[in-house]
N, C-alpha and C positions, 0 to 999 in steps of 0.2 A: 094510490094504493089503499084496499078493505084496511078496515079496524078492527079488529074482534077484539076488544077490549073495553071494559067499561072506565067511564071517565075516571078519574085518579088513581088509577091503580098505582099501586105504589112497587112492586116490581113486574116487567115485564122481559118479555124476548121476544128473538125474531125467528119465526116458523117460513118456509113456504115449502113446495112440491120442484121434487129432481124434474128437472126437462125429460133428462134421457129413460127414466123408464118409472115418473109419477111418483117415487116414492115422500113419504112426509122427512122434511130433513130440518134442523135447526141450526141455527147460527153460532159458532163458538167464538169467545174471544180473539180466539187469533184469527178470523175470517173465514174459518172451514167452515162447511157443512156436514153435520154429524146426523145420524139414524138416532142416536141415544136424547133426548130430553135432557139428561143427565148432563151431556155436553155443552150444552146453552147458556150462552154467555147471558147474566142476567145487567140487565137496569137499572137501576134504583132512581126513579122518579122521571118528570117528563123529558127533562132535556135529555138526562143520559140516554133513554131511550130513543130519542130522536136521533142523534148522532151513530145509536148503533140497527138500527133501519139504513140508514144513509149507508153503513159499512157493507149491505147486503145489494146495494146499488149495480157494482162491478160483475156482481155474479147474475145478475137479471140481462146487465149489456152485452156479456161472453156466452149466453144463454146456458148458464149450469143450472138455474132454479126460473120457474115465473114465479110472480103473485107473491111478494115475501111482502110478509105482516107484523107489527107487535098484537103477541096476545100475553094476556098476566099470568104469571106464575105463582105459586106461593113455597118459600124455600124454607123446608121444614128437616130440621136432623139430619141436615148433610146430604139432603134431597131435594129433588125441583119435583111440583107436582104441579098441574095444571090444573085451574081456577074454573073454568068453564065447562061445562060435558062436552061442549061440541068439540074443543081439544084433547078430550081423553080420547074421546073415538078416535081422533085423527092419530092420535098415538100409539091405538092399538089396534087397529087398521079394519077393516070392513065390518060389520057388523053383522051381516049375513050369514055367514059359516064361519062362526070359533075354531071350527075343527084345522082350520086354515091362516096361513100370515101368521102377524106378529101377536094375533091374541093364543095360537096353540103353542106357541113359542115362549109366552108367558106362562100359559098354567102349566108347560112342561116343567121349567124351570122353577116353578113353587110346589112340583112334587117331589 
């Protein structure tokens, strides 16, 4: 399985893409897969992170998700923000037309 994580991160999650129709989904504690970031069960250090990869296994064999990943998070004020740009875009979906998805969906909801 990709890494997109830089070495020691000190919390992480698990991200990958819905089968049924591509969308970015994350791993919640109890095993769901969530649309929200917010959702994501976080890590704290290598093993835990390991074991909750492992938890995302089932959902790769029943084919609900491919390609699941840890990438780092950083959990600020009662939020999860992602570490990387290349996960914010995944988070806020195409980059091509704002006017579209989950990024007009956003600035709607910030005006």
């Amino acid at each position: 399985m990709a890494q997109h994580t830089r070495k020691g991160a000190q919390f992480q999650s698990v991200t990958a893409n819905r089968l049924q129709d591509g969308i970015v989904v994350y791993l919640t504690a109890d095993g769901r897969w969530s649309e929200s970031l917010q959702d994501a069960a976080v890590a704290e250090g290598k093993e835990a992170a390991e074991a909750l990869l492992a938890k995302a296994e089932p959902s790769v064999a029943d084919n609900t998700v491919v390609e699941p990943y840890l990438f780092e998070v950083s959990p600020e004020n009662d939020r999860l923000s992602a570490a990387s740009v290349r996960e914010i875009i995944r988070q806020a979906g195409p980059t091509v037309r704002p006017d579209l998805g989950k990024q007009a969906e956003l600035a709607d909801a910030q005006r």
